[in-house]
N, C-alpha and C positions, 0 to 999 in steps of 0.2 A: 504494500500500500504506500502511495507517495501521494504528497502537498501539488496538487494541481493550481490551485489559484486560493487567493486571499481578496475578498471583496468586502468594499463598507457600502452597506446603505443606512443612509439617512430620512428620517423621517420626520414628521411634524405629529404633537398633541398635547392634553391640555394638562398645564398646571395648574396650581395655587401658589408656587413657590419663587422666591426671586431671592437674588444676591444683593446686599449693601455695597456699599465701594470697599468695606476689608473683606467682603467674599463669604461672609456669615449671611446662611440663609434664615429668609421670616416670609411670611402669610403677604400675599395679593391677590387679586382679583383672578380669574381664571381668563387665563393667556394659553397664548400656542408657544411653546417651545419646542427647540429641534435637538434631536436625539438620535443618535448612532446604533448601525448593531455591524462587530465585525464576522464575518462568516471564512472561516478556512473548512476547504472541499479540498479532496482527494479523489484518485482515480477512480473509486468502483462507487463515487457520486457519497460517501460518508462525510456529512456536515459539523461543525461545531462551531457554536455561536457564545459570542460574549457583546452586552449593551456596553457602554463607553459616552461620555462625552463627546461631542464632534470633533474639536480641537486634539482630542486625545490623537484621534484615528486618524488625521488630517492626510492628504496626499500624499505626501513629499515622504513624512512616515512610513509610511505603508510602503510605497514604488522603493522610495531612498534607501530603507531598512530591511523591515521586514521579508517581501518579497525574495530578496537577495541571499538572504538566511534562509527560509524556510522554503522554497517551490525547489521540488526536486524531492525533497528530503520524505523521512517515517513521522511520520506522525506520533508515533509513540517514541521517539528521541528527544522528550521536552528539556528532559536535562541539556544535550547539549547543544539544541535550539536555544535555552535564554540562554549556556552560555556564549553563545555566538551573539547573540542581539545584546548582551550586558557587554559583552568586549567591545560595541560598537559608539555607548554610550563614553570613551573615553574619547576616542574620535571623531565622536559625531558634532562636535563646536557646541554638546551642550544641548539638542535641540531631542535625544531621547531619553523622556525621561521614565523612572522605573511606574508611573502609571500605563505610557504607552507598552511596556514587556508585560505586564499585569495581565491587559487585556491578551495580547497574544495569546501568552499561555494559559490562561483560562480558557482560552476557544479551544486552546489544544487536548485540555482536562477536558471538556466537555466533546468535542468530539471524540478522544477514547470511550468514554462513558457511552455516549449513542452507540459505537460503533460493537460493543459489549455487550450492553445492553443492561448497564447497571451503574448506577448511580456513584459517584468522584468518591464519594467519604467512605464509601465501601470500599472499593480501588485502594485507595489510601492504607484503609485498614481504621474499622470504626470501634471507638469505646463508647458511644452511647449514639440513641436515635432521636433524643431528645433533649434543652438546652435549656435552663431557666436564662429567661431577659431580663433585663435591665431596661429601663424608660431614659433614654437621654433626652435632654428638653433641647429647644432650639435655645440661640444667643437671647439674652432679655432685648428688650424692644421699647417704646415710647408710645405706645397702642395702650387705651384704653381697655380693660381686661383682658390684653394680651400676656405678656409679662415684662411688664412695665414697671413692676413693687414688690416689694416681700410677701406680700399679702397676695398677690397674683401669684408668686409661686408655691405660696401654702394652699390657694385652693386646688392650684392642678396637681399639685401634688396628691390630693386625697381624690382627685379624680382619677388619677393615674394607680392607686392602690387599690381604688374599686373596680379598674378594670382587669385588675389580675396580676400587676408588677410587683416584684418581691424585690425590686431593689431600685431608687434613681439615682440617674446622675444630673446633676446642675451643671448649665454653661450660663453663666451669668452676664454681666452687661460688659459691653465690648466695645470699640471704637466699630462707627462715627455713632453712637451713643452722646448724648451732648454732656452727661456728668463722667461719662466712664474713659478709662479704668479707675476705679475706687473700692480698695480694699475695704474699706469700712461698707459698702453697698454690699459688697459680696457677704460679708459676715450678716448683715442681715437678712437676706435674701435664706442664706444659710442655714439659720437660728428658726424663723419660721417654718420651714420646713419639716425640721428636726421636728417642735410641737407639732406637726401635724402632722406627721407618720409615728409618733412616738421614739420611746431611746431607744429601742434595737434591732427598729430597721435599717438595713442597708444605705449608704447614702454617699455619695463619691460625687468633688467638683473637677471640672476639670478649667479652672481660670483664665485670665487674660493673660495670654504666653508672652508680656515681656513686662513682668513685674520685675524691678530688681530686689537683691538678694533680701535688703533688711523688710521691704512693704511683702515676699515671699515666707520669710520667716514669720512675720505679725499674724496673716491671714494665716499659716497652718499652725500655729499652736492655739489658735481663736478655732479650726477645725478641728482638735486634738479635743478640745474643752466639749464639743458639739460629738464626738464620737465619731467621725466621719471615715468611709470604709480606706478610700484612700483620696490624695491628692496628684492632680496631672494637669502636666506641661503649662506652670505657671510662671515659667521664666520661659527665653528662647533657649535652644536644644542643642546650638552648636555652642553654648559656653557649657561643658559638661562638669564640670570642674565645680560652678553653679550649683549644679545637681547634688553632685558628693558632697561638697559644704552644707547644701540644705539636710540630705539625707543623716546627716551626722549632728545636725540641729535638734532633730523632730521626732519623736516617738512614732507616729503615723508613718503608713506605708508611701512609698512615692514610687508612682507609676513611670513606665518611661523607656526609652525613648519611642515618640512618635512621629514627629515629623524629619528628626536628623535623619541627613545622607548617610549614605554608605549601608545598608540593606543590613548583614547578617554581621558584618565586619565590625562595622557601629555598636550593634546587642551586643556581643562580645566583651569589646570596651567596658559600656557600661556597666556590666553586668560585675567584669573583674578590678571597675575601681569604687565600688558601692554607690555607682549615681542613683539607682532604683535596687528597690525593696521587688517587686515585680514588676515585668518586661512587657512589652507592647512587641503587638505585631499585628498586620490586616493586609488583605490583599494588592490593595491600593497601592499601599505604602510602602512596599517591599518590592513589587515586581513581581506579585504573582503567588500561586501555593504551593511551591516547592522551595523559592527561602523563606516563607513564612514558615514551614514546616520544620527550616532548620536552626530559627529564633526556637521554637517551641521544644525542640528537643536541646539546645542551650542552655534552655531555662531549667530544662528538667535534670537536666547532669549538673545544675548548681543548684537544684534544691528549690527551684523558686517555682511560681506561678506566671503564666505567660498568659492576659489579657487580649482578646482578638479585639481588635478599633473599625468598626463600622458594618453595616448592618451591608446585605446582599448574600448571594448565595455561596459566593467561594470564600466569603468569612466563616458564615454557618456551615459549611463544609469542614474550616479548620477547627469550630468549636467540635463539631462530632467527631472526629478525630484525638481528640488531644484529652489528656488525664489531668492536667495540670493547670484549669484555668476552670473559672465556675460560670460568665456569664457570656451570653450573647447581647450587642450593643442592638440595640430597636430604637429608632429615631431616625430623624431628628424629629420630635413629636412640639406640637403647640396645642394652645385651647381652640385656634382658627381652624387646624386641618386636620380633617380622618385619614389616620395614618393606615388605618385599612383598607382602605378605599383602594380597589384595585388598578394600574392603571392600565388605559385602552391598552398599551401594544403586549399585554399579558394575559393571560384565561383566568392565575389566579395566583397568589401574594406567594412568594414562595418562604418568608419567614413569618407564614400566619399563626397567633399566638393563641393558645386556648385560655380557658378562665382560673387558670391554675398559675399560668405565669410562664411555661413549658412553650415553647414551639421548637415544633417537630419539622423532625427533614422531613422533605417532600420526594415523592417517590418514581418520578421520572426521571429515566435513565441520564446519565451526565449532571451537569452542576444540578438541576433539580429546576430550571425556568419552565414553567409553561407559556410557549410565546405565543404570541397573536401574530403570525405568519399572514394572514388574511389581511389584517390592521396595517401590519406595517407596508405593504406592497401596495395598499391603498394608500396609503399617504406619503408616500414618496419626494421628497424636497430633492 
């Protein structure tokens, strides 16, 4: 079996969702937005699909990159497909970045999986079929019972425990916020919470990522006081050094790294100079689920717990997988929008939650997407 072609189509449909100008999403009105799916085909017509941002998938990627790597080649050679597309990113001026190899090799997982006729987390090798979630909120906002006060994030807060979450996370008020960043906002954003789910629910922030060291230390022993599960990326990520000093400040766990480069190399690092208590990994972020797979087994030969970051199917893949991490991320959730709500170019949510707090893999073969093939070839951009 060999990589015949690599094709994007692009589509158009409706959100609710839009970016600020620092790229933290909130609630608007329902718009068209356009959206990607990259498709790699093989000889005997075996497909595998991964959605993407457009920008991700853009031309020059794809023809520049990709193509050049992967047409010709086995499809079940994903190891040393990214590492051909990862050595490329040292020569490529910068312009591949490991969200573009993410997607690749996720089409590549999921076209195994089709072409098998079973599902990636199995492939992998599964320890459970089911994942307790975590509620993470959207950034605070200046909306009207959106969350805009402390008081707006205590009531969705008890909204969000009557619909079944057994744990939240806060992102709280963020630039172009017109008061924020403000540690002291955060603490009480914080504190109401805490009363409204009570002391020994679960409860984890993850901050404005460029507090310095002493406003980072202030807000986690004021979260220490609040009991809070852990704290993440409240500084920026390339001062690690940050990290280790906070972590040797703070009783509380500190998550990490998320957004720092350097994929498997970076965990490492942190891991062996104590910047984090527990390790971060997601598909996004890393390039894919074969190095997030090798954060996870990192963390697990040092004793720790390895966190999955962002909700999609080849995250929920890595939770079912892995022994050493408790939740699945669900969000970005608001009081504005049904995070269930499925959308048009899918059949049907593939991280849908029961009332227990549980969502369960979905049981079609590959990453686990039921797409709307129909949908997206009607709407064509």
């Amino acid at each position: 079996m060999k990589i015949t072609d690599i094709k994007v189509r692009s589509f158009s449909h409706m959100s609710r969702q839009n970016n600020d100008s620092d790229g933290h999403s909130h609630p608007c009105d329902p718009r068209q937005v356009r959206q990607s799916m990259l498709t790699i085909v093989t000889d005997d017509g075996t497909e595998g699909h991964c959605f993407a941002p457009s920008e991700v998938v853009r031309p020059h990627l794809i023809n520049g990159f990709a193509r050049d790597v992967l047409l010709g080649e086995d499809p079940y050679d994903r190891e040393k497909l990214w590492q051909g597309l990862a050595h490329w990113q040292r020569g490529g001026n910068g312009q591949l970045s490991d969200r573009t190899l993410a997607v690749v090799e996720l089409a590549l997982w999921d076209l195994t999986g089709r072409k098998l006729g079973i599902l990636v987390y199995k492939l992998i090798g599964a320890y459970r079929n089911k994942v307790l979630a975590y509620g993470s909120t959207m950034c605070g906002d200046e909306v009207f019972g959106g969350l805009s006060s402390p008081e707006d994030y205590a009531r969705y807060a008890e909204v969000l425990v009557k619909r079944g979450y057994k744990a939240i996370k806060l992102h709280t008020w963020m630039k172009p916020v017109s008061f924020a960043p403000d540690p002291r906002m955060d603490v009480k954003a914080c504190a109401a919470v805490r009363v409204a789910v009570g002391a020994d629910f679960p409860l984890m922030l993850d901050a404005y990522h460029g507090y310095s060291r002493s406003k980072a230390l202030w807000l986690g022993l004021e979260l220490q006081k609040l009991g809070y599960t852990w704290f993440e990326e409240m500084m920026n990520e390339a001062s690690m050094s940050s990290y280790v000093w906070l972590a040797e400040n703070l009783t509380m766990p500190i998550i990490g790294p998320e957004t720092a480069d350097g994929k498997f190399h970076t965990c490492a690092e942190w891991i062996k100079s104590g910047a984090c208590d527990i390790t971060r990994t997601g598909v996004r972020d890393i390039g894919g689920i074969g190095p997030s797979m090798k954060i996870i087994h990192l963390a697990g030969a040092s004793g720790m717990n390895c966190e999955v970051h962002g909700s999609g199917p080849g995250n929920l893949t890595l939770c079912a997988a892995q022994k050493n991490g408790t939740w699945v991320e669900r969000g970005l959730l608001h009081p504005f929008i049904e995070y269930d709500e499925v959308p048009e170019y899918l059949n049907a949510q593939a991280d849908a939650m029961d009332a227990d707090g549980y969502v369960h893999m979905p049981q079609i073969p590959g990453l686990g997407d039921d797409i709307n093939f129909d949908y997206i070839d009607n709407n064509l951009v």
